[in-house]
C-alpha positions in Angstrom: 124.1 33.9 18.4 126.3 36.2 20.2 124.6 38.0 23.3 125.6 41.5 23.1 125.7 41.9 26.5 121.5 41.0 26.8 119.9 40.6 30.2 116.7 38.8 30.6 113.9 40.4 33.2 111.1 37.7 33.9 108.2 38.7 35.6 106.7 35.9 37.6 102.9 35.5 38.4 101.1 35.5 34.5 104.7 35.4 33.0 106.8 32.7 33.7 103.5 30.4 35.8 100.1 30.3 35.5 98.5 31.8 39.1 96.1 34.0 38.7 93.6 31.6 39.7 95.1 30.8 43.2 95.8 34.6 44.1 92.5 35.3 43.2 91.0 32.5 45.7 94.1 33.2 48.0 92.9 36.9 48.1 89.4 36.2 48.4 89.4 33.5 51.7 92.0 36.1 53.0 89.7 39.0 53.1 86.8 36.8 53.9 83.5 39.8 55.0 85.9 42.6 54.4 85.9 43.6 50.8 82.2 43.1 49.2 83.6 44.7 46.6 86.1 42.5 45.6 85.8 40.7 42.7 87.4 38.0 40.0 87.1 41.6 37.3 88.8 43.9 39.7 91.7 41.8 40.6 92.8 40.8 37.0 92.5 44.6 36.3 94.9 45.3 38.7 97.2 41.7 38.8 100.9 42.4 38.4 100.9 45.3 41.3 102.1 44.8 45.0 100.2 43.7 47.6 101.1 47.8 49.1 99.1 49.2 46.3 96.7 47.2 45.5 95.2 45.5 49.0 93.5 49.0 49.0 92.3 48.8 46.0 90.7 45.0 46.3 89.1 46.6 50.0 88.1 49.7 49.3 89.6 51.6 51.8 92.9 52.4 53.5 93.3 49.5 56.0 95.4 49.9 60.0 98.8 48.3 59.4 97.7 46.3 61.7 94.8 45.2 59.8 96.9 44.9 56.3 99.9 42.6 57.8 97.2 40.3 59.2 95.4 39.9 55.7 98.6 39.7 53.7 100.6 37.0 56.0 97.9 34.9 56.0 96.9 35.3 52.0 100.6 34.4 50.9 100.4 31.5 53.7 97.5 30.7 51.7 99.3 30.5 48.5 102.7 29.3 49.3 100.9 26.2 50.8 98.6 25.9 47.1 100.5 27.3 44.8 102.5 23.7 43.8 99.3 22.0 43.5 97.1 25.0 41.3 100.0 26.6 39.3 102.5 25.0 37.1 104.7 26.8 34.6 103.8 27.6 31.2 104.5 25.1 28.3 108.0 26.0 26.8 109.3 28.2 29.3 112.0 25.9 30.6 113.1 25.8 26.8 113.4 29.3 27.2 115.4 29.9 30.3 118.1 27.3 28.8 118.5 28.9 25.3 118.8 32.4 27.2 121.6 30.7 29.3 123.5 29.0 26.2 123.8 32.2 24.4 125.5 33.7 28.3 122.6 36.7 28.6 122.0 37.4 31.7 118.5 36.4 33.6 116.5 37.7 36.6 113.2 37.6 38.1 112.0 41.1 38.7 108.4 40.6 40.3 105.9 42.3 42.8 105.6 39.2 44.9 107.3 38.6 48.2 111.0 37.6 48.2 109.6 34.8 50.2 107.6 33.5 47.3 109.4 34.0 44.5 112.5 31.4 46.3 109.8 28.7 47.1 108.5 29.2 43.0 112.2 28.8 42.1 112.4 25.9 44.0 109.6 24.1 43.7 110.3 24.0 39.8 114.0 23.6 40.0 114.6 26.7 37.9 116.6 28.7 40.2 119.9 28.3 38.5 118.7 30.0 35.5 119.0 33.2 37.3 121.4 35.5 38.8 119.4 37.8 41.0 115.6 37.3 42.3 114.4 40.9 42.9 111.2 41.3 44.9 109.0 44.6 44.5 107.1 44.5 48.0 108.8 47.4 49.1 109.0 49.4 45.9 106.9 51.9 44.4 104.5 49.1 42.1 104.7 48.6 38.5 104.5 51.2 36.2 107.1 52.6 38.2 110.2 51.4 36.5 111.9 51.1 40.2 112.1 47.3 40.7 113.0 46.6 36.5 116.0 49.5 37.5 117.1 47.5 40.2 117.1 44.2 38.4 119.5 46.1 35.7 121.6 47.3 38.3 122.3 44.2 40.3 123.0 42.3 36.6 125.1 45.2 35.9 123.7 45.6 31.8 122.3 49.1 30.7 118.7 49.5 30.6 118.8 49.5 27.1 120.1 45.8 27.0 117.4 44.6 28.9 114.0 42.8 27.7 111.3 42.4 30.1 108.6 39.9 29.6 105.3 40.8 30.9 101.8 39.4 31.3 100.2 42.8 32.8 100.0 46.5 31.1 101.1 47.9 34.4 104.4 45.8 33.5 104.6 46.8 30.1 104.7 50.4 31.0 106.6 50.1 33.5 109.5 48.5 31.0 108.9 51.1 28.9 109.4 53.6 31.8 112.8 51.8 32.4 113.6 52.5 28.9 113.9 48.4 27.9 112.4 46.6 25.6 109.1 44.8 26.3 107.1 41.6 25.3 103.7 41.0 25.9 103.2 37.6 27.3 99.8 36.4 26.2 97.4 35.4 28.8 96.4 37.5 31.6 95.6 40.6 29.7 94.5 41.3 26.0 97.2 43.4 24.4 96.9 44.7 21.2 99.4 45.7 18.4 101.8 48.4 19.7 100.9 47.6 23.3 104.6 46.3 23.9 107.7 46.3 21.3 106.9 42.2 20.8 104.0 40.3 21.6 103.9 36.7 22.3 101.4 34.1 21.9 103.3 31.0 24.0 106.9 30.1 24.8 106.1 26.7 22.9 107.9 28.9 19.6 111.7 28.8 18.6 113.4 31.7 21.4 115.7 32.5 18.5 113.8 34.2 16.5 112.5 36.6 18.6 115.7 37.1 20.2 117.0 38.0 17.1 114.6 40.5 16.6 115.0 41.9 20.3 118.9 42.1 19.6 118.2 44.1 16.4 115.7 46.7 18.0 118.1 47.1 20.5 120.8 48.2 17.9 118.6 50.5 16.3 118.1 52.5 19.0 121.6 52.7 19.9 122.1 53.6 17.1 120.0 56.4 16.8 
């Protein structure tokens, strides 16, 4: 299958590895007495955002910088030291990044996690060389600003509307939408519906053909329009 000139924008955390269960416990010995509030519901509303926007949100108030850089350098200690032995990637995946290669479109991972920890992901699973940039959103407005999916496109050099983001969150979907890509709803971390994303999908353990085939045609169409 000819490319088109395609470019490929993984999210990370709920899209391309299971984790949601290690941030959450991460998160939760990081903050130890200071968020009674926080809870298992309230973080997997807000998964997918950066640690800027939602650390407030998991306290319940505006922390001191001083007070924020102490909980967030020891929570990502926390899961860069755990995250190898409670996360693996999702069945398929690598199957995925390789047929995306074959066909020469272009790949990235565009997620709110540290630079830091997205290299020790990529490493730890030996899946770096699948992509050409690794594009952190810790210091960019959080998903659904379309900031850090803009930025992916723009160090692949591809058109916004060549690109397909895969997303486990909402926030993510909109934020591809924002963007002006297409979108697919990665099945796991949140319940989307019909219509929440251009393409839903159940588990990377189908033919990537397929549904590349139909992301290549939705693509003409609206250049076409």
């Amino acid at each position: 299958m000819e490319n088109k000139q395609l470019a490929v924008l993984w999210d990370m955390d709920g899209t391309i590895l299971d984790t949601l269960d290690v941030h959450y416990l991460t998160w939760k010995e990081a903050f130890g007495s200071r968020a009674p509030g926080f809870s298992r519901e309230l973080f997997r509303k807000h998964f997918g955002g950066n640690n800027r926007s939602t650390v407030p949100i998991y306290l319940g108030y505006e922390p001191d910088e001083e007070t924020y850089q102490q909980i967030v350098t020891y929570k990502e200690e926390l899961f860069r030291q755990q995250f190898l032995e409670k996360a693996e990637l999702f069945p398929g995946i690598r199957d995925w990044f390789a047929y995306f290669s074959k066909i020469g479109a272009k790949q990235a991972i565009a997620s709110s996690a540290m630079l830091e920890n997205i290299e020790k992901v990529v490493d730890a699973f030996d899946i770096r060389g699948y992509f050409s940039a690794l594009v952190p959103g810790e210091d960019l407005p959080s998903k659904p600003a379309p900031d850090i999916f803009l930025r992916a496109a723009g160090l692949l050099g591809v058109p916004p509307a060549r690109c397909v983001v895969f997303e486990d969150s909402i926030h993510g979907i909109n934020a591809a939408r924002a963007a002006g890509m297409v979108s697919v709803g990665v099945a796991g971390t949140t319940e989307f519906k019909p219509g929440d994303a251009d393409f839903l999908l159940g588990s990377y353990t189908q033919n990537p053909a397929v549904l590349t085939e139909a992301i290549l045609n939705l693509m003409n169409t609206h250049q076409s329009d």
